[in-house]
BALOBA-1460 file (C-alpha; in Angstrom, 3 decimals):
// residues 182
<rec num="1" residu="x" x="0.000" y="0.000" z="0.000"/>
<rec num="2" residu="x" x="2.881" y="2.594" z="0.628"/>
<rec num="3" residu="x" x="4.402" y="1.418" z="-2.721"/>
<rec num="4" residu="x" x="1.042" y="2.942" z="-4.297"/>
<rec num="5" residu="x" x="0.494" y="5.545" z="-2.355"/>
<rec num="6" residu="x" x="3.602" y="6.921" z="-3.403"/>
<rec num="7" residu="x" x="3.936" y="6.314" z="-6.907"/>
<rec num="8" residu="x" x="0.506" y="7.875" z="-6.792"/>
<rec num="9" residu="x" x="2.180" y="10.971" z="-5.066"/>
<rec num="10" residu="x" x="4.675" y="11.450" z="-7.800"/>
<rec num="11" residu="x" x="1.814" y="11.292" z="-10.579"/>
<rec num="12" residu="x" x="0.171" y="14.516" z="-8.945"/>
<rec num="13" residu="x" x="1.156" y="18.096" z="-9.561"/>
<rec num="14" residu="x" x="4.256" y="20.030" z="-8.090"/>
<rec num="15" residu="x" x="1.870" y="22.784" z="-6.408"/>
<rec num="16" residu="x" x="0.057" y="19.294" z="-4.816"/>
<rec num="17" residu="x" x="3.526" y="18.548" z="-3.359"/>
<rec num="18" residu="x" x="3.878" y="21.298" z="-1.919"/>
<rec num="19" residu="x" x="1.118" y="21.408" z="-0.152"/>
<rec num="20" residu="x" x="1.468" y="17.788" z="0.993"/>
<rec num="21" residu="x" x="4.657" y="18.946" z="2.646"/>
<rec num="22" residu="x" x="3.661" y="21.792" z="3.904"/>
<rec num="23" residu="x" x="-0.409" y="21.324" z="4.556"/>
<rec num="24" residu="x" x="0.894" y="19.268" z="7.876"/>
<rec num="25" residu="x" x="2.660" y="21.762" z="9.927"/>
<rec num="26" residu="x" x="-0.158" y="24.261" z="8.650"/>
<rec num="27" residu="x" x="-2.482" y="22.436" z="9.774"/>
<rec num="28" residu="x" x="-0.791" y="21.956" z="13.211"/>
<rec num="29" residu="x" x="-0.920" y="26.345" z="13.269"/>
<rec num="30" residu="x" x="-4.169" y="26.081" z="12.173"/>
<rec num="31" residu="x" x="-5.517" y="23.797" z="15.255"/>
<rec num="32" residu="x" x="-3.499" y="26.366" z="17.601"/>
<rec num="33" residu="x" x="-5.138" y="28.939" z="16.526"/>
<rec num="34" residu="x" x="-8.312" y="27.064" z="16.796"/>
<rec num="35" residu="x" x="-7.228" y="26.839" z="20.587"/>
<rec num="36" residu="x" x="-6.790" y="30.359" z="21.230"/>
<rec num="37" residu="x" x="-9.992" y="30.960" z="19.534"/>
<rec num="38" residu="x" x="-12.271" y="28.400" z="21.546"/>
<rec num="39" residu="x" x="-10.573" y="29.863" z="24.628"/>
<rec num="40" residu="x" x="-11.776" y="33.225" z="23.657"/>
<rec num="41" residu="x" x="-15.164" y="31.494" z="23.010"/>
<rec num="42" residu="x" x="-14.879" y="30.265" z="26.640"/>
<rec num="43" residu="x" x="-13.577" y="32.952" z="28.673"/>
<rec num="44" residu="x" x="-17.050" y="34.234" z="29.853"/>
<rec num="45" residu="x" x="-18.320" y="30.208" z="29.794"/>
<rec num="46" residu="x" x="-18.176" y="28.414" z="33.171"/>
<rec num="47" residu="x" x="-14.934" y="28.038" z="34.124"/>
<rec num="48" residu="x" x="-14.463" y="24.245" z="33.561"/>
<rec num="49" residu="x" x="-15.247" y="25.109" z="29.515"/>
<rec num="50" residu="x" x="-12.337" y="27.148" z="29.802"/>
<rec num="51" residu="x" x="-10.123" y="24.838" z="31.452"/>
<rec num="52" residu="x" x="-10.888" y="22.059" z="28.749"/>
<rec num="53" residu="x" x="-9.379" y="24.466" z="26.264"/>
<rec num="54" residu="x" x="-6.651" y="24.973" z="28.404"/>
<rec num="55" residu="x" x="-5.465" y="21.730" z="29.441"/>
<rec num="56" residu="x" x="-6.528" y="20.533" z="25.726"/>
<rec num="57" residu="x" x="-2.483" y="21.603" z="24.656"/>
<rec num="58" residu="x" x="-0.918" y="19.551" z="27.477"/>
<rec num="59" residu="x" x="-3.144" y="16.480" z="26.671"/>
<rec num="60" residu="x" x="-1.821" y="16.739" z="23.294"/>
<rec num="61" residu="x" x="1.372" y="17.436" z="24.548"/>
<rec num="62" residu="x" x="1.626" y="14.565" z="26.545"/>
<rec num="63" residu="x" x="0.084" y="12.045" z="23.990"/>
<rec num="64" residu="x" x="2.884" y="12.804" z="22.038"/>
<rec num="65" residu="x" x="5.657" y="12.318" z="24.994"/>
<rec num="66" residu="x" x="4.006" y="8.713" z="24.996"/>
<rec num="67" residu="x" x="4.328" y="8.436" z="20.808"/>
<rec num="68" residu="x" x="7.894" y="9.487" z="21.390"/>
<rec num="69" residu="x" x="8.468" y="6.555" z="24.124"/>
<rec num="70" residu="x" x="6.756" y="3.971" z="21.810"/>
<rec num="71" residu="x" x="9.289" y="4.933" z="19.035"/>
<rec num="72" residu="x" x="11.916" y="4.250" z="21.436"/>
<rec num="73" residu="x" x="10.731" y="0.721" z="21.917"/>
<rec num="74" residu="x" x="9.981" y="0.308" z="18.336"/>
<rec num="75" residu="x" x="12.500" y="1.805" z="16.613"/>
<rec num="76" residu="x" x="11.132" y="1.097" z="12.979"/>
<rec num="77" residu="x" x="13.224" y="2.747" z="10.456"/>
<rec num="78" residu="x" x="11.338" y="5.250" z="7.993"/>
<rec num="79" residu="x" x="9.909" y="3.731" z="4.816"/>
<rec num="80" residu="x" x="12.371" y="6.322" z="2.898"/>
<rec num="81" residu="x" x="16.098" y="4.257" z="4.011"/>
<rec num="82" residu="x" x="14.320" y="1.862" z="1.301"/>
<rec num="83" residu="x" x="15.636" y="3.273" z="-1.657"/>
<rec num="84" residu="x" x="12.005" y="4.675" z="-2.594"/>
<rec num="85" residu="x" x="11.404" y="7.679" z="-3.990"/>
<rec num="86" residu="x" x="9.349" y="10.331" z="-2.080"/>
<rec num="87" residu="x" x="8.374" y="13.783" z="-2.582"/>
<rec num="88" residu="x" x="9.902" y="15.283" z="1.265"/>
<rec num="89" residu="x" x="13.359" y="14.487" z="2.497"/>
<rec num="90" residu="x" x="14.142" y="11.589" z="4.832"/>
<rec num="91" residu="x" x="14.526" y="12.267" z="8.075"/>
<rec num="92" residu="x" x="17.632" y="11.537" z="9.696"/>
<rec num="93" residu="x" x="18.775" y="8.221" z="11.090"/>
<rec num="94" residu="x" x="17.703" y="7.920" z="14.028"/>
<rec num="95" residu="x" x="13.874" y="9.404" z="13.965"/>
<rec num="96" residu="x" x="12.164" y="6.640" z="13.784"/>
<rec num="97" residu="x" x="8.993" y="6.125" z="11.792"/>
<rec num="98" residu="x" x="6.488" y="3.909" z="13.948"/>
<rec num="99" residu="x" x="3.958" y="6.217" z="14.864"/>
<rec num="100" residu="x" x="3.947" y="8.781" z="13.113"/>
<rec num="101" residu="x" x="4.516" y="11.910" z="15.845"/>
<rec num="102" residu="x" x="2.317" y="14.397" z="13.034"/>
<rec num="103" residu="x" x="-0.662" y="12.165" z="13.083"/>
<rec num="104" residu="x" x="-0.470" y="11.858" z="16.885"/>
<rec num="105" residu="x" x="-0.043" y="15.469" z="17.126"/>
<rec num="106" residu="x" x="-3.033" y="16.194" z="14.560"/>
<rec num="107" residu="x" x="-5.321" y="13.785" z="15.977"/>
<rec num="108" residu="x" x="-4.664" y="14.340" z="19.898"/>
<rec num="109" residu="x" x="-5.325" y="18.188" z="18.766"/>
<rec num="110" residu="x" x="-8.521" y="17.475" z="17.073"/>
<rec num="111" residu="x" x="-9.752" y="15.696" z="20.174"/>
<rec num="112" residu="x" x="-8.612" y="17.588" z="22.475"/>
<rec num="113" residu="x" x="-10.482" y="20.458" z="20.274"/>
<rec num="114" residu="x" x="-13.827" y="18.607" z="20.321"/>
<rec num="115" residu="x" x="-13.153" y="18.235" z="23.858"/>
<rec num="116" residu="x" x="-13.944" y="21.996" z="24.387"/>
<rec num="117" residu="x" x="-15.795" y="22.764" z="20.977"/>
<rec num="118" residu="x" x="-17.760" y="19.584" z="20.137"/>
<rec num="119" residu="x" x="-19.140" y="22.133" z="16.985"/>
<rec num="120" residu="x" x="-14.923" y="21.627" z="15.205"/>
<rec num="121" residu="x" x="-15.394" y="18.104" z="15.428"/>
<rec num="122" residu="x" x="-16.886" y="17.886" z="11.503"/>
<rec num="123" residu="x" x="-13.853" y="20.142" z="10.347"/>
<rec num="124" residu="x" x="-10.927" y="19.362" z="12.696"/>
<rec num="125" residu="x" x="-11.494" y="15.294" z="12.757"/>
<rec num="126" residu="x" x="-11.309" y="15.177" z="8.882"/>
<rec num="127" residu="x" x="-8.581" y="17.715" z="8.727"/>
<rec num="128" residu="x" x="-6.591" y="15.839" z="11.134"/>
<rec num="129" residu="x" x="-7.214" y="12.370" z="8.856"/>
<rec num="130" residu="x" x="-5.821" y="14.542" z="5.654"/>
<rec num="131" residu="x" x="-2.897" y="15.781" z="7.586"/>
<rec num="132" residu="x" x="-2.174" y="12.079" z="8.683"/>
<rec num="133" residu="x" x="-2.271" y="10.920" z="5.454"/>
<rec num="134" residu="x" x="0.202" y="13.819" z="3.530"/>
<rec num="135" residu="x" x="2.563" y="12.116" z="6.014"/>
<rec num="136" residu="x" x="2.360" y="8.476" z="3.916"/>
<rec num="137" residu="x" x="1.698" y="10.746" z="0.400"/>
<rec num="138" residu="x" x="5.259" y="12.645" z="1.118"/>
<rec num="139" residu="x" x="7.060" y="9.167" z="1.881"/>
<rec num="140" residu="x" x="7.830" y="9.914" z="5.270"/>
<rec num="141" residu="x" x="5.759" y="7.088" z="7.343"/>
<rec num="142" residu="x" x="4.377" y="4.059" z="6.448"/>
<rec num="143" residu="x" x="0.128" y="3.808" z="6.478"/>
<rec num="144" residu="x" x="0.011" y="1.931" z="10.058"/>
<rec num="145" residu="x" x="2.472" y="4.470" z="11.534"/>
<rec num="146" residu="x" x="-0.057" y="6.962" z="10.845"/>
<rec num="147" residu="x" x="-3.372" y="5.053" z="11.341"/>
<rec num="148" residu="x" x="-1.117" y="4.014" z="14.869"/>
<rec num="149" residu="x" x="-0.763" y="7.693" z="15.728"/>
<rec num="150" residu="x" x="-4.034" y="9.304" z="14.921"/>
<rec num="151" residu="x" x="-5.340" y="6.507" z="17.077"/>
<rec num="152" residu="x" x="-2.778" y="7.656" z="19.988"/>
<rec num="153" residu="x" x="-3.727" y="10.593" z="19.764"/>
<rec num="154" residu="x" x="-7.568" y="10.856" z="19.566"/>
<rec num="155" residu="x" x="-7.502" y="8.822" z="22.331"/>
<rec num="156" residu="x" x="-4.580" y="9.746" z="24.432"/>
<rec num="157" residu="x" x="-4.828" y="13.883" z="24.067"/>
<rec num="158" residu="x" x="-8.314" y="13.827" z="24.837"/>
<rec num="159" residu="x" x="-7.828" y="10.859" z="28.121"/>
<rec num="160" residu="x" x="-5.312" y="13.439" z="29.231"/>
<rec num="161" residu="x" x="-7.020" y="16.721" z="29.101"/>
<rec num="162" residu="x" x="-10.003" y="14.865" z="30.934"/>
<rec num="163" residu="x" x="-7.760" y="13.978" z="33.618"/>
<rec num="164" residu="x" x="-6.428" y="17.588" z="34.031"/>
<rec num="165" residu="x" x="-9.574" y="19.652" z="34.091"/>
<rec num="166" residu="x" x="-10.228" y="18.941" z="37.468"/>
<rec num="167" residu="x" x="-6.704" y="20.358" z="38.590"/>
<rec num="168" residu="x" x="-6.757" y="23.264" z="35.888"/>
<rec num="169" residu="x" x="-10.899" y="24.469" z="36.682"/>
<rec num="170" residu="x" x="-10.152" y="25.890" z="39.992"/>
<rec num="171" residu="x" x="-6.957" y="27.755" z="38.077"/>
<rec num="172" residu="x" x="-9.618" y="29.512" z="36.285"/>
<rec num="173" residu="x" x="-11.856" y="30.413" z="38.273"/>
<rec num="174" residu="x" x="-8.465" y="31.992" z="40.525"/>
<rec num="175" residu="x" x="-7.243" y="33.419" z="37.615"/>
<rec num="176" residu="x" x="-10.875" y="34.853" z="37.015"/>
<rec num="177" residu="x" x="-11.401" y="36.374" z="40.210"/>
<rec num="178" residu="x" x="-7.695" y="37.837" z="39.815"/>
<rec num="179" residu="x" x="-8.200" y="39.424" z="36.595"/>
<rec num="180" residu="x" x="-11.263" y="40.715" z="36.616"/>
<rec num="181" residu="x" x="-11.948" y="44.507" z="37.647"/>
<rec num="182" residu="x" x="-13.158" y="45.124" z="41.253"/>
């Protein structure tokens, strides 16, 4: 399935390539901005709303601190060492490929976004499935690293940030009292 997904790739436009390569990190921009946004949305919301959005980044954050022990474990070497082909540049030797750290990222963010903004979830989900897949298109992971980190991370980011709402709520509702006028 790699094999065809990229010999697919190289069929497509340059400007397609491009994007491929670069869509992923947008993307990743994209879903912070999303974050400061919904915590806009939620400043005047009860104060565990808020702390969703807030301890949405350190679920995520932390989802990908476990991707980054399983690749230690794993230590499966990137689809590109192969001799194939792809459209970005291999990374170096020892960033391993199995799971794929964008598709954790992508995914954990999405959920983590839905979390606090279940209204994203028909945007963000999908967009986090397209950025998980540039990362096979470009040659850089093999399909079940990604499927294996959008599942880490749609399940992980969002498991975490559940876990720290109760710790960050009160934080808000300090913060609150602190900052607003008296």
């Amino acid at each position: 399935m790699y094999q065809d997904i990229v010999g697919f790739a190289h069929t497509t436009p340059e400007w397609l390539h491009t994007f491929a390569e670069v869509g992923t990190d947008g993307g990743l921009y994209l879903f912070a901005a999303l974050f400061a946004v919904a915590a806009l949305r939620a400043w005047r919301a009860p104060a565990r709303d808020l702390a969703l959005v807030v301890a949405g980044p350190a679920g995520v954050v932390l989802a990908y601190v476990v991707s980054e022990v399983v690749k230690a474990f794993v230590r499966e070497d990137r689809p590109c060492r192969g001799g194939v082909a792809t459209i970005a540049a291999c990374p170096p030797p020892d960033d391993w490929s199995f799971p794929s750290n964008h598709s954790v990222i992508a995914a954990g963010a999405a959920g983590a976004l839905v979390l606090a903004w279940r209204a994203l979830a028909w945007v963000v989900l999908p967009l986090a499935a397209l950025m998980a897949f540039s990362r096979v298109f470009v040659g850089a992971h093999y399909p079940h690293d990604v499927a294996a980190g959008f599942l880490l991370g749609v399940v992980l980011a969002p498991l975490f940030t559940l876990l720290a709402v109760g710790a960050v709520t009160p934080v808000v509702r300090l913060a609150r009292t602190r900052l607003s006028p008296r």
